[in-house]
C-alpha positions, 0 to 999 in steps of 0.5 A: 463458523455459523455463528458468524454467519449470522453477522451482516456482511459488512460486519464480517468483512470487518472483523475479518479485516480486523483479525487478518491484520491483527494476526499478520502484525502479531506473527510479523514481530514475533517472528523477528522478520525485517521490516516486521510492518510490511506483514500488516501491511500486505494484509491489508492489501490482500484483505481489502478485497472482500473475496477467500484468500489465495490458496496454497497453489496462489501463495507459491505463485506469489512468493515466485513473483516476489523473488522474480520481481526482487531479483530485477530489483537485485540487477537494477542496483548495479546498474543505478550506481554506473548507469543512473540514467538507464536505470532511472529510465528502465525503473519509470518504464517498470513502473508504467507497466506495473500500474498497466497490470493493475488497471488493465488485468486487475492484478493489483498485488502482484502489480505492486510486488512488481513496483516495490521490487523495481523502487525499493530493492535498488534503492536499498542494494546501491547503498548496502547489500545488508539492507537490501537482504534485509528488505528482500527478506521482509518482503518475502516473509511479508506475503507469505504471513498475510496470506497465513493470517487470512487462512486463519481469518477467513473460516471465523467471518466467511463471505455469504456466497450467496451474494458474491461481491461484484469485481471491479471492472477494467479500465480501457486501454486509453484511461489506463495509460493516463491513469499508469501515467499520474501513478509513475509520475507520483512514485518517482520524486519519492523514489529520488528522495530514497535514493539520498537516504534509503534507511530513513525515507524507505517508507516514504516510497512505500507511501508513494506506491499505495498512494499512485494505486490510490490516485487511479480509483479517486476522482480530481475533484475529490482528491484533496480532500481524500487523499491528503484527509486520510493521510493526515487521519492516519498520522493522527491514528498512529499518534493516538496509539503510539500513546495508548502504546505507553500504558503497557509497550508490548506486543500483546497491547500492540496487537490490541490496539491495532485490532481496533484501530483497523476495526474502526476503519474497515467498519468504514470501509464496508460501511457497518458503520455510514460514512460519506467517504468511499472505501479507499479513503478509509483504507488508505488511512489504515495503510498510512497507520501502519507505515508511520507505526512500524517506522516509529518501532524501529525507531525506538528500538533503534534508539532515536528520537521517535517523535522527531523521526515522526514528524518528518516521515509526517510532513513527507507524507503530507507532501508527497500527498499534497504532490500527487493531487497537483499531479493529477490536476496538471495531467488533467489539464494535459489531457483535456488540451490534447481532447480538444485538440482532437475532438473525436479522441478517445481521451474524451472518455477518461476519468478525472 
């Protein structure tokens, strides 16, 4: 609309974001969908990225990914029942490559398509074949929704395409082994963990993976402080309207309150609003939200403690969060004692 095209930039990022979640959130549980959560959640992902959202011909090929990558995921649970270690060994090998795809080629939703369908449906299908249908449903319905929610977003707050944002460049072969390294290394503990219990710790996984494609963009020295602030930012966000949420429990107000939790955030992420934290911090606040938020719904609908269930999947978070920074630290260290080793190492160059 030209109206909004009158807007700042940023703010119509903002917005944009804001609706495209809203929406995706609003269609996911009317619907019905399983794991209705993971449809906010994939708007978040593909609306981070200030670009138009994919067309009709992108949504096939995406939808064609996910049943390609949740098929192996289909083939992996058999195999984790009879031949762990092969399994456990092909999934790290998956996700190594998963986190390649993303650093190297840019390909970072369908790089995490990829490492949900190797972590997630195996998990799921080596305890029930129900969840695991269940899952590979909500994963699939949950692309084509945020990509729906982004065709109705995009035409209100347009990009000025005048002035296209600049992408992101490529990381070298060297620093992306390094980074896909510190990214493997994050997700397989929490992977282990789902294995004991898929039904409780499924977003804990969900967690690892958007933490270890975090982990590649954020510096060592700022870390813990980015890392482990915005997943506690976030746990205190989902409180926050888990509580408005009991003046009136619907999903009118459900929406609402997400619409401007996300506003907030995303005006901190394309700096309507000055920050001195980088944009990741502020999206992977809003992730956090979303995740703990959706496993506190079905928590309730379930009828379980939720606060209980809240403060568990919480410290969980924390951990594996608390881990991620201790893992990059010790690559660090590895990979500085391998460069001084060889002084004239390309591993020089890598980032911290």
């Amino acid at each position: 609309m030209p109206t909004n095209r009158l807007l700042p930039i940023a703010a119509r990022r903002s917005f944009r974001l804001a609706a495209g979640v809203g929406i995706a959130l609003a269609l996911g549980y009317g619907l019905g969908v399983p794991l209705p959560y993971i449809a906010p959640l994939f708007a978040v992902l593909l609306g981070a990225k200030p670009a138009p959202p994919p067309g009709p011909r992108q949504l096939l090929m995406l939808i064609a990914l996910v049943v390609v990558t949740l098929g192996l995921g289909v083939l992996l649970g058999p195999l984790l029942q009879y031949a762990p270690i092969s399994a456990l060994l092909l999934i790290t090998a998956g996700l190594f490559a998963s986190s390649q795809m993303a650093l190297e080629r840019g390909q970072e939703t369908p790089a995490t398509l990829l490492a949900l369908g190797l972590t997630v449906i195996p998990a799921t299908s080596a305890v029930s074949q129900a969840l695991a249908s269940a899952v590979i449903t909500a994963l699939a319905a949950g692309i084509a929704i945020a990509v729906v929610a982004h065709w109705i977003a995009y035409p209100l707050f347009p990009e000025d395409h005048t002035s296209p944002a600049t992408a992101a460049k490529p990381s070298s072969a060297p620093q992306a082994r390094w980074l896909s390294l510190r990214a493997t290394l994050i997700v397989m503990p929490a992977f282990l963990l789902t294995l004991t219990n898929p039904a409780l710790y499924l977003p804990v996984t969900v967690k690892s993976i958007l933490l270890g494609r975090e982990a590649t963009n954020t510096a060592l020295r700022t870390a813990g402080r980015e890392l482990i602030g915005s997943t506690a930012l976030g746990g205190i966000c989902a409180v926050l309207v888990w509580c408005c949420l009991q003046l009136a429990p619907n999903l009118w107000f459900f929406t609402g309150w997400i619409v401007l939790v996300s506003l907030a955030l995303a005006a901190g992420t394309y700096g309507a609003l000055p920050s001195r934290l980088p944009p990741t911090f502020w999206i992977n606040t809003l992730t956090t939200l979303i995740i703990l938020l959706g496993a506190a719904v079905q928590d309730s609908a379930q009828g379980n403690d939720v606060f209980r269930a809240f403060a568990v999947r919480m410290a969980l978070f924390l951990a594996v969060t608390a881990y991620a920074v201790l893992a990059m630290s010790s690559l660090e260290r590895v990979r500085r004692a391998i460069a001084q080793r060889r002084p004239h190492s390309p591993l020089r160059k890598g980032v911290s």
